[in-house]
N, C-alpha and C positions, 0 to 999 in steps of 0.2 A: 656843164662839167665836160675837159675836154676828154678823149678817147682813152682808152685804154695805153694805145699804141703813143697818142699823143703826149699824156703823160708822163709812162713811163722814158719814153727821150728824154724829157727835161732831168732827168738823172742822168744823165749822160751829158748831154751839154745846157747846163744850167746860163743863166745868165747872170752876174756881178749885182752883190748886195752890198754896200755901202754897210758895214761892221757898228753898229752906232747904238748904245745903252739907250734906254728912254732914261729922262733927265732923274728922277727921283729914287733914292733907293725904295724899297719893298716888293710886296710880290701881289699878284693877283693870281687867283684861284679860279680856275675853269673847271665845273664839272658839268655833265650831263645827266638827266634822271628822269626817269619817266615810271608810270606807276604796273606793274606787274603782278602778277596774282599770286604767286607763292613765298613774297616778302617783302615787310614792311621798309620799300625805299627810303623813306625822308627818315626813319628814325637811325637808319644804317648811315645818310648822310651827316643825319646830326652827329654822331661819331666820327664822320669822318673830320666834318667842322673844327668839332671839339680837339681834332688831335693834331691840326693845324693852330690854334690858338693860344693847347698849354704847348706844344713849341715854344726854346728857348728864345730866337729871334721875336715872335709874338709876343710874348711874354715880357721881351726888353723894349716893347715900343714901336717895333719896325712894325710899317703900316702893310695890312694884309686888305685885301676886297676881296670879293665875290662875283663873281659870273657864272651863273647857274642857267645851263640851258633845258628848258622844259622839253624832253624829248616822245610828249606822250602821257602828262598827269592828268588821273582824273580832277574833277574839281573840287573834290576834298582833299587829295592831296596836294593842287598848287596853293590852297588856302593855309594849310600844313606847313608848307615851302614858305613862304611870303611871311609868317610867324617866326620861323626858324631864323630864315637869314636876321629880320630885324632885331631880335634878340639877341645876335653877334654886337653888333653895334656897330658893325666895321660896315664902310660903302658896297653895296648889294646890288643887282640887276637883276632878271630873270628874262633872259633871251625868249622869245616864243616859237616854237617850231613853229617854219611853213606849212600853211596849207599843202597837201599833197594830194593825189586823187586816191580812191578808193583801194587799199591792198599795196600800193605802195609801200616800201620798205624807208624808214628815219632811221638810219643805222648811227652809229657811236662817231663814224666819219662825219655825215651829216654837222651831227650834233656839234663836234668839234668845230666845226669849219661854220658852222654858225654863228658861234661864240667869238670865233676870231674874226670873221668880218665885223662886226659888232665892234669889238674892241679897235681895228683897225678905223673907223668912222670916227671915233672919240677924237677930241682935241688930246696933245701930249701930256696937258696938265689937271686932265680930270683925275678925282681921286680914284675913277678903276682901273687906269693907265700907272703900270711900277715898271720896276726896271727889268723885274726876272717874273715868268708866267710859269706857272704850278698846273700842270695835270693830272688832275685824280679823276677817279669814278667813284660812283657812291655808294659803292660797297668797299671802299677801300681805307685805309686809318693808316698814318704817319706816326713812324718811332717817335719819340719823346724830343730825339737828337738829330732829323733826317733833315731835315728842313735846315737846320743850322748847318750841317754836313756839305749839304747842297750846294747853300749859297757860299759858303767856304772856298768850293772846287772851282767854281765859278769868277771867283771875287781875286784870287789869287793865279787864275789864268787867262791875259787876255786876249787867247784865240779861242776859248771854249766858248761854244755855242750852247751846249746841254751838259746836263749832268743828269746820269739815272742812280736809281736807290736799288739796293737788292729788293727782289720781289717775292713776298713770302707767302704760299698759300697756308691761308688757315680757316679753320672752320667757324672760329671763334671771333673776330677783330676784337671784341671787348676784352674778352679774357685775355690774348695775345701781347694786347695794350699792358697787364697789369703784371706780366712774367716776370720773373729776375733777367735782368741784362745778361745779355750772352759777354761772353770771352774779348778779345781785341781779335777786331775784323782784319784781312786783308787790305792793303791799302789801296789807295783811287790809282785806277788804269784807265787806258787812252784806248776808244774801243776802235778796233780797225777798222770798223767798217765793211759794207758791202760788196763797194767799188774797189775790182782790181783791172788797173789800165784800160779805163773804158766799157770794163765786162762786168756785168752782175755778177757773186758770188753765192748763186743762191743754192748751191749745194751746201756750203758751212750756214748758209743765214737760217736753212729750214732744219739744218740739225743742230745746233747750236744757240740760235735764236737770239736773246739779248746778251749771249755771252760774245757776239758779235755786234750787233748794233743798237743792244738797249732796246726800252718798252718803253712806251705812253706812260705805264700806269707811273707818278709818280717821277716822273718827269721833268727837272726845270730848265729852262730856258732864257736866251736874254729876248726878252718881250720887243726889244725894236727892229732885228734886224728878221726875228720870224713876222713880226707886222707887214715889213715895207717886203717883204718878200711874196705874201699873200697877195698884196696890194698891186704887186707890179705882174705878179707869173699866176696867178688864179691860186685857184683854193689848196694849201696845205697836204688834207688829206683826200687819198683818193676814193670815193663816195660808189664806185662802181662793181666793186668786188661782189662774185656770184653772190657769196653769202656777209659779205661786211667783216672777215675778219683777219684781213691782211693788214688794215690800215697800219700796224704799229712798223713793220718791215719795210713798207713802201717810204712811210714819209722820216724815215731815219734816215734814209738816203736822201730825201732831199735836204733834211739837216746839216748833214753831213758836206755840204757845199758851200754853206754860212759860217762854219768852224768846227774846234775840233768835236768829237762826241768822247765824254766822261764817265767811267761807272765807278759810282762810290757803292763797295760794299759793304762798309760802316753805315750809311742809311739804309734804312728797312721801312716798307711799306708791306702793312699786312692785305691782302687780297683773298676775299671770299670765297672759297672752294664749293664749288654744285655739293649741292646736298646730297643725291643718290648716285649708282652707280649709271643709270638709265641717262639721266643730265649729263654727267659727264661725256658719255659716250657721244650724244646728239651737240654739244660743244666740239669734240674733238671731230668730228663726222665734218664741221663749217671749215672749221681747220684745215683738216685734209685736205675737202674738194679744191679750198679756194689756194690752196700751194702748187695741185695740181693743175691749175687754172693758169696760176703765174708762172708757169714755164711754157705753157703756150703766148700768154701777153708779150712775156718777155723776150721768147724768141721774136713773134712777131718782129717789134721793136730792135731788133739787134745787136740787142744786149748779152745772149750767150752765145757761147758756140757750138757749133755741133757736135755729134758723137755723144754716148753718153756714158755719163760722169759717174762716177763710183766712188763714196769710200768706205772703205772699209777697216774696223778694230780687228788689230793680232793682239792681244795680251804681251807683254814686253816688247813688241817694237811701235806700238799706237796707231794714231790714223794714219791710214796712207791713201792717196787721191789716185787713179787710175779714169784713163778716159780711152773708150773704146770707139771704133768708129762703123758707123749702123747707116751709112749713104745719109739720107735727110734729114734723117732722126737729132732729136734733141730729148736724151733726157736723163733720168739722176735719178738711184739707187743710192740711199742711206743705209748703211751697216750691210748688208746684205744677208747674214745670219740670222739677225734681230727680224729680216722681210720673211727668210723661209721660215721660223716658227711664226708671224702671226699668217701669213697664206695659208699654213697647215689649220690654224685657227679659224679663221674665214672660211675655211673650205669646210671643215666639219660642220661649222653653226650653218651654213647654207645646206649644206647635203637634203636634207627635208623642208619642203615648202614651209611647214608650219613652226620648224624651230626658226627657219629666220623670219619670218613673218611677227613672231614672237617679239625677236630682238631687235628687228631694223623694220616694222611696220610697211608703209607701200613703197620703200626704198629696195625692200628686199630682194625684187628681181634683178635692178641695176646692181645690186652688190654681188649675187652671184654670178653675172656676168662680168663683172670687173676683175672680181675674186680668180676667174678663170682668166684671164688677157695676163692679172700678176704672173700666173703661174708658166703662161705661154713667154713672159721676157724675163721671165726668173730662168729658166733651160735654155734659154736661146743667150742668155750671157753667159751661163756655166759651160755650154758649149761650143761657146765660139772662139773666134780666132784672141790671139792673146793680144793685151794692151799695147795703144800705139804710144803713151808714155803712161808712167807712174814715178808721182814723189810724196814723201813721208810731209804732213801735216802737223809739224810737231806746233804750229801754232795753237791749235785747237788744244785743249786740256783733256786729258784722260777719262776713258769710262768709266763712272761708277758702278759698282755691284747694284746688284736688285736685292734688296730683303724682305723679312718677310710683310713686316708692318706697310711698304708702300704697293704690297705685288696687289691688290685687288683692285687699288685707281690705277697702277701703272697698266691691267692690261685691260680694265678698261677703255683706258684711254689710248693705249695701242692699237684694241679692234677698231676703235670708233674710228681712228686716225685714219686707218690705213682702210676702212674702209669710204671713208670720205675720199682720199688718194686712188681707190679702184675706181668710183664713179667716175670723178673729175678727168681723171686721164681717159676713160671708157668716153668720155663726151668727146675728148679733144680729137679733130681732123684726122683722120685713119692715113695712114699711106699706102701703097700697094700691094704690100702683104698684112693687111689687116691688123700692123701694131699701128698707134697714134705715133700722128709725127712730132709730139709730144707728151714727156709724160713725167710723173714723178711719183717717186715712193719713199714714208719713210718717215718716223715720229723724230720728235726731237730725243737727242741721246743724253742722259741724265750726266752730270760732269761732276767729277771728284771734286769735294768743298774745299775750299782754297788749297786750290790745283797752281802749279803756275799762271802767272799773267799772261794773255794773250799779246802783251808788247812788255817792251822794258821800260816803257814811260811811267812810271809810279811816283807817286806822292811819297814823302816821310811821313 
């Protein structure tokens, strides 16, 4: 795998992919699954399968396969698996995870990048080589109409590389599957992307998220020119993240150099929500650290600039982007408002060993020491010198209110966040006055449902 530093350059100067469909239409189905103790994987896949299959394209003929990468099943459930697929009828594989040594981490990248070297070895005209490649995970299930959606966006533009589905947490995927259809969606937007002039734009990517570059989950793509790209520049996604869960932001930028990237919000993909508040928060916690993490990577690499980066929600004038200059520093404040209430938050729940022992178990020391470095460049920007520029972000779409129905995961998922963001930046290289010489804070900001487009490039 190459370096941090390594790979992220190749977003930056990529090398020329030769633009080129594999010969056959259909699609192939990459997921990964491995077996877990608090829920029944392969029966969560078999829905997922299932919602790939009654798809209108499936359903008309268009040939669908399987690549199922074993990311860690017992051996009652790769026997489970090996039933399942053949039951489809459709052409099946089951990649096997590498040996690895002991404690070693098979992250969802891994998994990935697995499946696609695999596929990449195949001759052009095996039945598990199609034209367009499907990412899901196997807690996830495709609208009725997403799949059709997809290949639509795809089929009618020929610079698009990807097309993403809206991604919809739900508790349910079963039940979700069987709802009355929503209203008429917003139509497919051209998603900006990452890269501006060379620079990462990872202050809108970590708050904003796929409303900028799209997600894995659900995912299609044209299967020949992500092959030969594998094949020529190493592995797709990048496998080294502290905690494995950047991969979806990193390698949309490398997509993003094979053509254009597509979000259809007329396709919907339902994705399983953590069960408890606890889960949540210890997902959101991988989050944080490893966004925190990518603003040291990505300075390294040369990708941002210095000073650091703000934006900030006014109610009636929106985001506005502001960049301060701190001598070495590199780093990014999200919402800044949205950061002082959860620090007041973090700082309460740490104030006594045993409540945050409670809640953040042997993390809990590095959280209260993070918690206080927030609080040290939370006063050290509200007092400093004023911005060396600021302009209005009207690209980004508007914040949403909080109510009442989402406020117990939203601040879940806020402490956990932004406690993930105190560690991660508390690790990264200190500079002379004991802030990091990089750093980041700052959950992703919830956006009004069909808000403005991010471009003017829209579908009818």
């Amino acid at each position: 795998m190459p370096s941090s530093v390594d790979y992220l350059r190749r977003l930056r100067t990529p090398a020329p992919v030769a633009h080129r469909d594999a010969a056959g239409p259909g699609v192939t189905v990459l997921v990964p699954t491995y077996t877990a103790p608090e829920t029944d994987r392969i029966e969560s896949l078999r829905l997922c399968a299932d919602s790939v299959l009654r798809g209108g394209p499936a359903r008309g003929g268009l040939p669908v396969s399987f690549v199922v990468v074993d990311n860690g099943l017992s051996p009652a459930a790769a026997r489970r698996l090996g039933a399942l697929l053949a039951a489809t009828g459709r052409p099946h594989h089951i990649v096997r995870s590498p040996s690895r040594p002991p404690g070693d981490r098979y992250t969802a990248a891994h998994a990935r990048n697995a499946g696609l070297a695999y596929l990449a070895g195949l001759p052009a005209d095996s039945p598990l080589r199609h034209r367009y490649l499907l990412f899901l995970d196997d807690d996830t299930a495709l609208a009725p109409d997403a799949l059709e959606l997809l290949i639509a966006t795809l089929e009618t533009r020929g610079q698009a590389v990807a097309a993403c589905p809206r991604v919809v947490p739900v508790a349910d995927p079963a039940r979700w599957l069987h709802r009355p259809r929503p209203g008429p969606a917003p139509a497919a937007v051209r998603l900006p992307g990452a890269l501006r002039d060379g620079e990462y734009d990872l202050l809108s990517t970590t708050s904003h998220g796929s409303l900028v570059t799209g997600r894995t989950v659900g995912l299609l793509v044209r299967q020949g020119p992500v092959l030969a790209s594998a094949r020529r520049h190493g592995p797709l996604f990048y496998e080294a993240t502290p905690y494995g869960s950047t991969e979806d932001i990193l390698v949309m930028a490398v997509l993003s150099h094979l053509g254009e990237l597509w979000s259809v919000p007329a396709a919907e993909v339902a994705d399983e929500t953590r069960k408890t508040p606890g889960t949540t928060r210890a997902q959101q916690y991988k989050w944080g650290y490893d966004h925190a993490w990518l603003s040291r990577a990505m300075s390294d690499a040369g990708l941002l600039r210095p000073g650091v980066h703000t934006l900030s929600w006014t109610p009636g004038h929106g985001w506005r982007y502001a960049r301060h200059a701190w001598g070495p520093v590199t780093g990014f404040l999200i919402n800044p408002d949205e950061l002082a209430l959860g620090h007041r938050m973090l700082s309460t729940l740490t104030e006594q060993r045993s409540v945050a022992a409670g809640m953040f178990g042997p993390r809990a020391g590095q959280i209260t020491a993070g918690t206080r470095l927030l609080g040290r460049i939370l006063r050290r920007w509200r007092t400093g010198p004023a911005p060396e520029e600021q302009t209005p972000r009207s690209d980004l779409p508007p914040l949403a209110g909080r109510d009442w129905a989402g406020l117990r995961d939203g601040l879940d998922a806020l402490v956990g966040h932004l406690a993930g963001n105190a560690v991660g930046s508390l690790d990264n290289r200190p500079g002379p006055d004991g802030v990091p010489l990089s750093f980041l804070y700052g959950a992703r900001q919830p956006a009004v449902q069909g808000a403005p487009a991010l471009t003017t490039q829209t579908t009818s």
